[in-house]
TORPA-4810 file (N, C-alpha, C, O; in nm, 3 decimals):
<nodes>
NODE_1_-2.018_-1.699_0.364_-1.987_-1.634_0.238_-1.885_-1.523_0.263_-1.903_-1.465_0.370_X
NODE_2_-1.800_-1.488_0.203_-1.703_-1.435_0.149_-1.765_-1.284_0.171_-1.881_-1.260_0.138_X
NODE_3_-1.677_-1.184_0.229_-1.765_-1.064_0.171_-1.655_-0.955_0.085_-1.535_-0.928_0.092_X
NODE_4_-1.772_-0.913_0.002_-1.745_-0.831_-0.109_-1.627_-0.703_-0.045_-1.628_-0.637_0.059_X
NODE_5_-1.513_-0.709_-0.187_-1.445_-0.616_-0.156_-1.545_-0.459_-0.133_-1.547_-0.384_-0.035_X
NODE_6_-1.603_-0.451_-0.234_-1.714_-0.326_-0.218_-1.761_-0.269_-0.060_-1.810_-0.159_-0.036_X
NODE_7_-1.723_-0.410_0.070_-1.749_-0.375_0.208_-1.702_-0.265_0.267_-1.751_-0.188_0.350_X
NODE_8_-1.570_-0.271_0.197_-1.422_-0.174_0.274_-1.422_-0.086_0.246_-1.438_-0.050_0.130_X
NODE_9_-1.394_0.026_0.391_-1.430_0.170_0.417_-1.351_0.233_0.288_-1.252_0.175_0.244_X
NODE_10_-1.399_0.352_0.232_-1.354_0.404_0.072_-1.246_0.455_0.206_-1.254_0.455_0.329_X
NODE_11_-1.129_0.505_0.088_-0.983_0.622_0.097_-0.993_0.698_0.064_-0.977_0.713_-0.057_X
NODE_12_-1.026_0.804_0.145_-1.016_0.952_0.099_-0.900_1.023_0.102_-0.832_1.006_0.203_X
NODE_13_-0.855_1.102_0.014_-0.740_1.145_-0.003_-0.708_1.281_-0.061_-0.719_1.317_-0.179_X
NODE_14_-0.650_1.377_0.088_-0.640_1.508_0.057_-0.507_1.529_0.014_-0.417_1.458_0.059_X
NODE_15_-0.479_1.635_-0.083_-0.311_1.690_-0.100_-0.309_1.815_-0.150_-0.378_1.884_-0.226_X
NODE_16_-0.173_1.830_-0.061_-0.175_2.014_-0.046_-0.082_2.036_-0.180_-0.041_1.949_-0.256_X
NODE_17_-0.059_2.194_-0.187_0.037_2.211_-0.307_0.023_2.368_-0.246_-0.056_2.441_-0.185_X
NODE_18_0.168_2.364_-0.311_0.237_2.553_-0.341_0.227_2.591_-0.435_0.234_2.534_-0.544_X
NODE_19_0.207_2.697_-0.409_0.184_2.789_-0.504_0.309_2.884_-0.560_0.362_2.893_-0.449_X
NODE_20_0.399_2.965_-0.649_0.495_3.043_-0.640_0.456_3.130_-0.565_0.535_3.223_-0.583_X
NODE_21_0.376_3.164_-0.483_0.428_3.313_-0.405_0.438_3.246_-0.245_0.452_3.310_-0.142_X
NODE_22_0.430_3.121_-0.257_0.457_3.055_-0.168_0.300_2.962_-0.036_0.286_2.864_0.038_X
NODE_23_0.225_3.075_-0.083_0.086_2.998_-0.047_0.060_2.875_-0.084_0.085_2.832_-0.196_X
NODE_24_-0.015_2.782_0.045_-0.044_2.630_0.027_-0.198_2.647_-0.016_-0.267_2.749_-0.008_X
NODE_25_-0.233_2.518_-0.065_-0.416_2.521_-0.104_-0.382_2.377_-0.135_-0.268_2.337_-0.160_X
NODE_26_-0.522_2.279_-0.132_-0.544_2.215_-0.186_-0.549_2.139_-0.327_-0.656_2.167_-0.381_X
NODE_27_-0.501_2.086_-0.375_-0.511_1.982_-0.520_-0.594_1.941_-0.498_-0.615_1.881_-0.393_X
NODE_28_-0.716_1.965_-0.632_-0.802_1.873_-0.654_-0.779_1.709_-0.710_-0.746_1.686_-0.826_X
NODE_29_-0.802_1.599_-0.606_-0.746_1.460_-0.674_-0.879_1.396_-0.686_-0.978_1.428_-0.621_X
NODE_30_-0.870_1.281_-0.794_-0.949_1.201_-0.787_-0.956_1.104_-0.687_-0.871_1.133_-0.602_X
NODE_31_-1.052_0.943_-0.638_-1.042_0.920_-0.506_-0.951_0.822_-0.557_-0.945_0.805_-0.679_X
NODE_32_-0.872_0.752_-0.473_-0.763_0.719_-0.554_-0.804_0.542_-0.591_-0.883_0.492_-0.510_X
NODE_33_-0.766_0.471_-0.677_-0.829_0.393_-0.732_-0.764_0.235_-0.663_-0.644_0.214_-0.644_X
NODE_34_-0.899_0.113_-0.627_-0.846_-0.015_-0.589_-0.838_-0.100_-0.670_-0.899_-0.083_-0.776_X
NODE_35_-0.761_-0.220_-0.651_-0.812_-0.347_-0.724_-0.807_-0.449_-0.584_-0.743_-0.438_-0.479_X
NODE_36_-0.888_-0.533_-0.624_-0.901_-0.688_-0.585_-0.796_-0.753_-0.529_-0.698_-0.727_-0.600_X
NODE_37_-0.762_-0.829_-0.432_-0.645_-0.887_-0.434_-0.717_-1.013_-0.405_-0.748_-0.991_-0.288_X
NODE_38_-0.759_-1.115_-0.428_-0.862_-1.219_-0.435_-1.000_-1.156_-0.393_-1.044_-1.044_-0.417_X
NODE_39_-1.056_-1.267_-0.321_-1.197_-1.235_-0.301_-1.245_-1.170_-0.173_-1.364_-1.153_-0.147_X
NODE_40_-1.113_-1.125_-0.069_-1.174_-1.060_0.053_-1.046_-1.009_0.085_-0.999_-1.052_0.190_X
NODE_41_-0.957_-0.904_0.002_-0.853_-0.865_0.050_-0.876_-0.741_-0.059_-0.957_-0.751_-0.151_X
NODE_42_-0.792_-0.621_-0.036_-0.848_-0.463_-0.155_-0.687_-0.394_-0.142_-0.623_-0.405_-0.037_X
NODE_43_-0.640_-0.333_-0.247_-0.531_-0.282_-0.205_-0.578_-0.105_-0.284_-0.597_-0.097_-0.405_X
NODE_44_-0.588_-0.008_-0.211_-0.623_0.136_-0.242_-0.486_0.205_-0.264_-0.414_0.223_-0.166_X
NODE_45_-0.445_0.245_-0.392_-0.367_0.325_-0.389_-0.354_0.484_-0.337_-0.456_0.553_-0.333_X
NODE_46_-0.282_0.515_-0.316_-0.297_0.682_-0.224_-0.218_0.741_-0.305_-0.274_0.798_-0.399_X
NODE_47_-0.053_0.747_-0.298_-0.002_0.828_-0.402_0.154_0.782_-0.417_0.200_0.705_-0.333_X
NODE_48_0.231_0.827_-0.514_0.342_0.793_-0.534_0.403_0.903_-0.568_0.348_1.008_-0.602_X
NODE_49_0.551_0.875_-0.556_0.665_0.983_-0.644_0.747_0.928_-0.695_0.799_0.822_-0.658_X
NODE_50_0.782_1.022_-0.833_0.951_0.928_-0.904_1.088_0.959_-0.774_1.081_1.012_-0.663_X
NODE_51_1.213_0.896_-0.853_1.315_0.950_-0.793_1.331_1.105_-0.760_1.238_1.180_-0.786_X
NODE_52_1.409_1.136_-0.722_1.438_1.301_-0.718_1.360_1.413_-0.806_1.372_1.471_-0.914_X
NODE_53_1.275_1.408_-0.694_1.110_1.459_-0.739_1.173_1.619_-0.659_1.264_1.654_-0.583_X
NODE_54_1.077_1.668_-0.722_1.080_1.860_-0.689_0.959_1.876_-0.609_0.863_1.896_-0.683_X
NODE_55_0.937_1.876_-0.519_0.787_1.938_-0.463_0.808_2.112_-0.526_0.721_2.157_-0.601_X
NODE_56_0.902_2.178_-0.496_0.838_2.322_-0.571_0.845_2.310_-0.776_0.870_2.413_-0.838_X
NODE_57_0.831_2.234_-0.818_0.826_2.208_-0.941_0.668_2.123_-0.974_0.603_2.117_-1.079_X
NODE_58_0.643_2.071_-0.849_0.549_2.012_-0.847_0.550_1.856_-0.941_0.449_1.790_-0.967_X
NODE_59_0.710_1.818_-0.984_0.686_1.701_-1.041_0.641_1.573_-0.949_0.586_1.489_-1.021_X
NODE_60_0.647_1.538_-0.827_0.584_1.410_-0.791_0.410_1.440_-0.787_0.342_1.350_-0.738_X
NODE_61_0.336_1.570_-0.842_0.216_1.588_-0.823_0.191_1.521_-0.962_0.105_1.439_-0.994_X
NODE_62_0.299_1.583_-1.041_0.272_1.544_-1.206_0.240_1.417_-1.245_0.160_1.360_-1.319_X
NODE_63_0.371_1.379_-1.133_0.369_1.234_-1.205_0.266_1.110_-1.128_0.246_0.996_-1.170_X
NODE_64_0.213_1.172_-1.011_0.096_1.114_-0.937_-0.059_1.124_-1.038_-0.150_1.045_-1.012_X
NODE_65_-0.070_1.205_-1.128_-0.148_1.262_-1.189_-0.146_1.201_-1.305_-0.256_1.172_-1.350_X
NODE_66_-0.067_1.177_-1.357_-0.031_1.130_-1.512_-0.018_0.956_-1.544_0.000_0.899_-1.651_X
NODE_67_-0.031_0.908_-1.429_-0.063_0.769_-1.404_-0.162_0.689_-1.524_-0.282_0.707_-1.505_X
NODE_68_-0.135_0.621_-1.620_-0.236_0.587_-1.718_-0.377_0.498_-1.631_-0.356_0.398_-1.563_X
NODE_69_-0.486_0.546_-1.646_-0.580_0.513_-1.610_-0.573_0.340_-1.612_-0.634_0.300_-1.514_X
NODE_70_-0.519_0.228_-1.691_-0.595_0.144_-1.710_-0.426_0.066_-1.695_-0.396_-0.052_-1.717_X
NODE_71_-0.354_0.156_-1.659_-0.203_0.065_-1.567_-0.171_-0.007_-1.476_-0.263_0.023_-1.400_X
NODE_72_-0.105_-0.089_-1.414_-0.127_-0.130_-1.264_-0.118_-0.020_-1.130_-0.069_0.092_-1.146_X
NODE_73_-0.161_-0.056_-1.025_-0.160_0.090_-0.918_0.002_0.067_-0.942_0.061_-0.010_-1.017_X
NODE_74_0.047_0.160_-0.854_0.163_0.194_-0.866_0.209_0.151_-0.674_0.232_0.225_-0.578_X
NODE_75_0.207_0.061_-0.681_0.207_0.022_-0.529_0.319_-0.028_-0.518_0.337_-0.065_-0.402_X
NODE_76_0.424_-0.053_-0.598_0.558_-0.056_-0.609_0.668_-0.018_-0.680_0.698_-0.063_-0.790_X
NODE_77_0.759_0.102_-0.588_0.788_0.234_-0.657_0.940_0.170_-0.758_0.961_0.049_-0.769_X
NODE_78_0.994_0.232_-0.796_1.096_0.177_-0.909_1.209_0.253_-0.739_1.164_0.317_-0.644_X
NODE_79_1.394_0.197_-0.773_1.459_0.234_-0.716_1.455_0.394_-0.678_1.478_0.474_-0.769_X
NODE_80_1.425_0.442_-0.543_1.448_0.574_-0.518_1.311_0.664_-0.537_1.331_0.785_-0.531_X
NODE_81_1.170_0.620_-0.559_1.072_0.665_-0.552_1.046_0.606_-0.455_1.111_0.520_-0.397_X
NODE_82_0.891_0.675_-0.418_0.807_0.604_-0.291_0.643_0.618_-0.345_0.583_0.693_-0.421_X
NODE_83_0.610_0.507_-0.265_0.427_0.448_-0.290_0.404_0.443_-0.130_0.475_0.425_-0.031_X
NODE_84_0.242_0.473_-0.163_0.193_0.469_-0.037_0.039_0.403_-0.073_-0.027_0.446_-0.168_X
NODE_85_-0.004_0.302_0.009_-0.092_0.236_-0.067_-0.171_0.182_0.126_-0.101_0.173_0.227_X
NODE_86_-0.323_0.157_0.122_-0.408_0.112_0.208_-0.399_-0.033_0.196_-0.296_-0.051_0.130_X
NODE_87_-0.446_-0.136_0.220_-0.479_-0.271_0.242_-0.570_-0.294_0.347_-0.580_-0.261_0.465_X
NODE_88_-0.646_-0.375_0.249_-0.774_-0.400_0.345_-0.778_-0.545_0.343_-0.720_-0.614_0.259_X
NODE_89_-0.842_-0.583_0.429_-0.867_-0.758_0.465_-0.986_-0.788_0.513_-1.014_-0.749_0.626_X
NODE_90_-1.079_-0.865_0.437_-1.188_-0.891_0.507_-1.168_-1.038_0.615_-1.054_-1.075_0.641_X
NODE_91_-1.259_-1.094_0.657_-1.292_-1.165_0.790_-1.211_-1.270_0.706_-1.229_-1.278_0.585_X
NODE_92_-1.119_-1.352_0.775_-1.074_-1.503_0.740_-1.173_-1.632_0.814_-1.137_-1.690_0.916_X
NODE_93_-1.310_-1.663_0.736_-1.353_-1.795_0.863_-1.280_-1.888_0.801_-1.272_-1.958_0.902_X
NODE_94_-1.204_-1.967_0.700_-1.139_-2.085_0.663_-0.980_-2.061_0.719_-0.908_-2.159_0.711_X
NODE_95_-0.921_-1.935_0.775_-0.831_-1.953_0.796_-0.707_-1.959_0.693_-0.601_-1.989_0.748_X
NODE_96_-0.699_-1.936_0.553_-0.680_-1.911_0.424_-0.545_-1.815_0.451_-0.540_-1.702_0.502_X
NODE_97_-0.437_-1.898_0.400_-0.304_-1.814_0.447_-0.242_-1.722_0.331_-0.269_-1.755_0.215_X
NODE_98_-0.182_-1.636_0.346_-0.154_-1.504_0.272_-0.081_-1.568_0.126_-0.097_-1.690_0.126_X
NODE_99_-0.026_-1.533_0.035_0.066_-1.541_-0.020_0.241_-1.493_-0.040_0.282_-1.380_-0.066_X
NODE_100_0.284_-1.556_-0.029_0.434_-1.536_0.009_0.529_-1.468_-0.151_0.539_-1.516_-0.264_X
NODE_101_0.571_-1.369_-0.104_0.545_-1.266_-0.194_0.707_-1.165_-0.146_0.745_-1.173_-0.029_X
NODE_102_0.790_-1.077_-0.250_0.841_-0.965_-0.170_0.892_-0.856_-0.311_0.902_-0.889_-0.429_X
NODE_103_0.912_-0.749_-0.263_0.924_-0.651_-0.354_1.056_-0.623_-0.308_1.099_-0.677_-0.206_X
NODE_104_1.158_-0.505_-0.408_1.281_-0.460_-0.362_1.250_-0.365_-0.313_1.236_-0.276_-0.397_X
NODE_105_1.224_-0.322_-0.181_1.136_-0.220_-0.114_1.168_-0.182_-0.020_1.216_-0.284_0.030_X
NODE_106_1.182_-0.090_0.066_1.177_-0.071_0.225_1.063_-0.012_0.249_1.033_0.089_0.187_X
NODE_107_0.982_-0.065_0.341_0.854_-0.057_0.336_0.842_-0.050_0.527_0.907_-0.084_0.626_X
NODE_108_0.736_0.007_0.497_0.673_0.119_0.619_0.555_0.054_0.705_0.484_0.149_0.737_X
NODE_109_0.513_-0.036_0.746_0.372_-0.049_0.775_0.299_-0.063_0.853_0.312_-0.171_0.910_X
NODE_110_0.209_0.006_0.892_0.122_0.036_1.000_-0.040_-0.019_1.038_-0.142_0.032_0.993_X
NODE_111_-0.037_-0.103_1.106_-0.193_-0.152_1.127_-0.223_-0.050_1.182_-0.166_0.021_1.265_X
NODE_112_-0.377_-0.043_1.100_-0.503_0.072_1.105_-0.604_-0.009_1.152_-0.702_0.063_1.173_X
NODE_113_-0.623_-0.104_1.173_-0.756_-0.128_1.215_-0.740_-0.319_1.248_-0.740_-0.395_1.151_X
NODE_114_-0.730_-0.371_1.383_-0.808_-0.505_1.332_-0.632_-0.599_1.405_-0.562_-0.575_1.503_X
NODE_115_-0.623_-0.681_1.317_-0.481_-0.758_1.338_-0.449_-0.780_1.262_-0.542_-0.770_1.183_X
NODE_116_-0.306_-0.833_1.179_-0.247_-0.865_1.131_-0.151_-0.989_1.116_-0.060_-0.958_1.193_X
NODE_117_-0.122_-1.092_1.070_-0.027_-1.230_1.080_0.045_-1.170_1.013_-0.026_-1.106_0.936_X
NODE_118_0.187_-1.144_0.988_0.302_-1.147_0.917_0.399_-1.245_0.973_0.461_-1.234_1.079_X
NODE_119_0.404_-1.380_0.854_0.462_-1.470_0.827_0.607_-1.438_0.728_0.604_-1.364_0.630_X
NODE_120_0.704_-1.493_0.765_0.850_-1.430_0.702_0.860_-1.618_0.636_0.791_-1.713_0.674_X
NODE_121_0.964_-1.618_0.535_0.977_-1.730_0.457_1.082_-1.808_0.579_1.066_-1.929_0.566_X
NODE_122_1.138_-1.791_0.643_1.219_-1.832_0.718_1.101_-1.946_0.855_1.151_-2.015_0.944_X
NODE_123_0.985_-1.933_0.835_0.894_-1.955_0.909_0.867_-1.867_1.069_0.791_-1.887_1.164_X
NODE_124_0.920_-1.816_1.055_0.878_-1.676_1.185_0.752_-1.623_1.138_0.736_-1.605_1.017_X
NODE_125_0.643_-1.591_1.235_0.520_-1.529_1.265_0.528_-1.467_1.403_0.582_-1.499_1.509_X
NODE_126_0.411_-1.306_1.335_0.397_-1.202_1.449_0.271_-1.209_1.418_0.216_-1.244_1.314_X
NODE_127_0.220_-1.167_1.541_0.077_-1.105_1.528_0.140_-0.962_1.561_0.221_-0.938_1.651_X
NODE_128_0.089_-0.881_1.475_0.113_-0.706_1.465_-0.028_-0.656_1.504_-0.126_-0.711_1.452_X
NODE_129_-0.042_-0.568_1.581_-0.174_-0.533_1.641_-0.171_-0.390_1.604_-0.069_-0.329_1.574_X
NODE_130_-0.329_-0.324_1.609_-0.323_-0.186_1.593_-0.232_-0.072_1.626_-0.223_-0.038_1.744_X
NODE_131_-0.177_-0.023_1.551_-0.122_0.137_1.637_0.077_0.071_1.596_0.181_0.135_1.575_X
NODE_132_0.041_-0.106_1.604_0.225_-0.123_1.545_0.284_-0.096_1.417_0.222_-0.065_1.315_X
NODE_133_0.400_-0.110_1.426_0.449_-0.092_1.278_0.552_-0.177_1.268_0.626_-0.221_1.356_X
NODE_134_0.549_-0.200_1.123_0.650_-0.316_1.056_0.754_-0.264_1.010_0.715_-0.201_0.912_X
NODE_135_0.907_-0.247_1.026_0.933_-0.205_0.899_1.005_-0.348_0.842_1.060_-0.439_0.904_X
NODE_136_0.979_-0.326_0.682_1.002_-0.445_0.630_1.115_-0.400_0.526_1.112_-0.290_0.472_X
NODE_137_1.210_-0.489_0.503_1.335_-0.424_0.437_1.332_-0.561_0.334_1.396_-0.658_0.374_X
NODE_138_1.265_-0.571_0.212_1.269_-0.644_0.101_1.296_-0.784_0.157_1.394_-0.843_0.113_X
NODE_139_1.230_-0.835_0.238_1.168_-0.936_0.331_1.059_-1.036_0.287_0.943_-1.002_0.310_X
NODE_140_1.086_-1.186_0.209_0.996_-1.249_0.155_0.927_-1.300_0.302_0.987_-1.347_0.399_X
NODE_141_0.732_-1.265_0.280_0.657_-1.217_0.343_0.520_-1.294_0.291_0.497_-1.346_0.182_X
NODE_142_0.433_-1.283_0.413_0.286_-1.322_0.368_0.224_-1.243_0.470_0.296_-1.216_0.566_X
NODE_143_0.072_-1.188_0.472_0.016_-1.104_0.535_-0.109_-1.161_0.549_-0.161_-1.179_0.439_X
NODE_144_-0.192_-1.203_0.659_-0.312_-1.273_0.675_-0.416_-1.229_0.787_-0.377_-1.188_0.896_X
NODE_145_-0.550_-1.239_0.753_-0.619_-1.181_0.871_-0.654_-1.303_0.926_-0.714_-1.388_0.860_X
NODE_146_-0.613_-1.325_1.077_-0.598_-1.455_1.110_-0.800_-1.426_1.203_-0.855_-1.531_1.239_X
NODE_147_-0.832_-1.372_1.212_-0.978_-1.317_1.256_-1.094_-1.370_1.160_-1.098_-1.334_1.042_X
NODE_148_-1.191_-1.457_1.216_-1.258_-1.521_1.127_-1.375_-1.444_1.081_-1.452_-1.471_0.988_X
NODE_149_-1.376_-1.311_1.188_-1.518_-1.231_1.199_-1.492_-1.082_1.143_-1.583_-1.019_1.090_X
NODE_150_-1.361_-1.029_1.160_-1.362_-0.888_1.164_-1.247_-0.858_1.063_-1.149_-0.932_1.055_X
NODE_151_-1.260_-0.773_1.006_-1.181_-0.737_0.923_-1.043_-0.640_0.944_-1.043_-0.578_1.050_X
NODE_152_-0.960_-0.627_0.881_-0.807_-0.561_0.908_-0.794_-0.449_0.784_-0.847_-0.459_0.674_X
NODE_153_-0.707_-0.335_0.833_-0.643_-0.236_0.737_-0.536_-0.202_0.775_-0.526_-0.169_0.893_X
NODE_154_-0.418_-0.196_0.686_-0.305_-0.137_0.732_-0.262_-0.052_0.599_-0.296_-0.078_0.484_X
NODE_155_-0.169_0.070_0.648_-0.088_0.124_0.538_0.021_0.115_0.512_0.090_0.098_0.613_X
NODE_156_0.090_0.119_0.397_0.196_0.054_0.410_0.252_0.198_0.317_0.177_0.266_0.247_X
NODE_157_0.452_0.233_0.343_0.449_0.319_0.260_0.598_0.287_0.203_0.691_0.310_0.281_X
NODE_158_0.635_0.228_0.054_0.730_0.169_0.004_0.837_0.266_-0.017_0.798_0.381_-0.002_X
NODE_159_0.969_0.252_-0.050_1.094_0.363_-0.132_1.147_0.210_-0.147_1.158_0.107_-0.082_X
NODE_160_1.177_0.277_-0.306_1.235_0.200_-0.361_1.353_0.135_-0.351_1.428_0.224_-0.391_X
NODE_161_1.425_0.039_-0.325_1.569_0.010_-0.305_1.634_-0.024_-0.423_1.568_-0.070_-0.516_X
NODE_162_1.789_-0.003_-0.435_1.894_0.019_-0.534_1.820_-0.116_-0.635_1.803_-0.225_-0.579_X
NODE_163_1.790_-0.103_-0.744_1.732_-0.175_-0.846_1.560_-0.228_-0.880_1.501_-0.299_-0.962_X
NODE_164_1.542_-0.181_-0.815_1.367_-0.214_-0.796_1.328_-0.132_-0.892_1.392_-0.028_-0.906_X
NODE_165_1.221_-0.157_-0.973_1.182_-0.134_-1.096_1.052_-0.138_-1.048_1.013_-0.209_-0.955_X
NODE_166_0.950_-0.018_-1.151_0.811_-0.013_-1.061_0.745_-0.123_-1.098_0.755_-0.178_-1.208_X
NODE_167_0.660_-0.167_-0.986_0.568_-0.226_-1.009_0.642_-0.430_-0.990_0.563_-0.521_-1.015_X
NODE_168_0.709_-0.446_-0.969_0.815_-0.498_-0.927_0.802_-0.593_-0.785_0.840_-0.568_-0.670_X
NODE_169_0.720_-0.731_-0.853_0.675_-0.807_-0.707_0.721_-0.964_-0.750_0.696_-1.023_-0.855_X
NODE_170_0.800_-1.012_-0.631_0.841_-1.198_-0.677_0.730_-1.266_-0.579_0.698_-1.233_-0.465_X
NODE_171_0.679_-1.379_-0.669_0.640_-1.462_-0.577_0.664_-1.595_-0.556_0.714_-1.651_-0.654_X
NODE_172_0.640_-1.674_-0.444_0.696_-1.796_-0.385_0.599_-1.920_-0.451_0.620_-2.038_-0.421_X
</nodes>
């Protein structure tokens, strides 16, 4: 049996902020919210920014904040913003291959836990192991936990490239 996304370790997620007299402190955030990506895969959003965001204005806090509750995550930033998002993978025993998929993105990504298959449309495959990183430059892609027993996490962290529109995914 299949196990429940509900398995995968929660994302906790701290963020600092300035203050005008220049002191840092904590933002209170909510934990940041998943969906499903079938029946043994979770994608956790962490946080995003628009284009030419102000950290002393505090607009990429704003606009991390102002996210409509019942929108898609924001796991793919429009041209010139950035997303930063978890992925989780539970155990593959059928061996069940990723979906081939790519965003207009330059994307960041780092196995956290476990292994990784990244399959490119060209038919090239890596196994990416803990502690590596991908970078992926709007690269039609599939991502699979080739492990029949143990489960995988990686983070991945997107900026948008010249025309990418949020939220903004083709598939094969």
């Amino acid at each position: 049996m299949a196990p429940s996304t509900s398995s995968f370790p929660p994302t906790i997620l701290h963020v600092t902020k300035n203050s005008p007299s220049g002191t840092s402190s904590f933002e209170d955030v909510a934990s940041p919210p998943s969906q499903p990506l079938g029946p043994t895969a979770q994608l956790s959003y962490i946080y995003s920014a628009p284009p030419n965001f102000s950290i002393a204005e505090n607009t990429d806090l704003k606009y991390h904040q102002t996210a409509p509750p019942d929108a898609p995550i924001r796991g793919f930033p429009p041209a010139g913003g950035v997303s930063s998002v978890i992925l989780d993978f539970g155990p593959n025993p059928t061996g069940e291959p990723g979906f081939m998929h790519r965003t207009k993105t330059l994307d960041h990504v780092v196995v956290l836990d476990g292994e990784l298959e990244l399959t490119l449309d060209g038919g090239e495959t890596r196994l990416v192991k803990v502690g590596e990183v991908v970078v992926q430059r709007a690269a039609w892609h599939a991502w699979k936990n080739p492990s029949k027993t143990k489960g995988a996490r990686m983070m991945a962290i997107a900026i948008g490239d010249a025309g990418a529109v949020e939220g903004g995914m083709e598939m094969k």
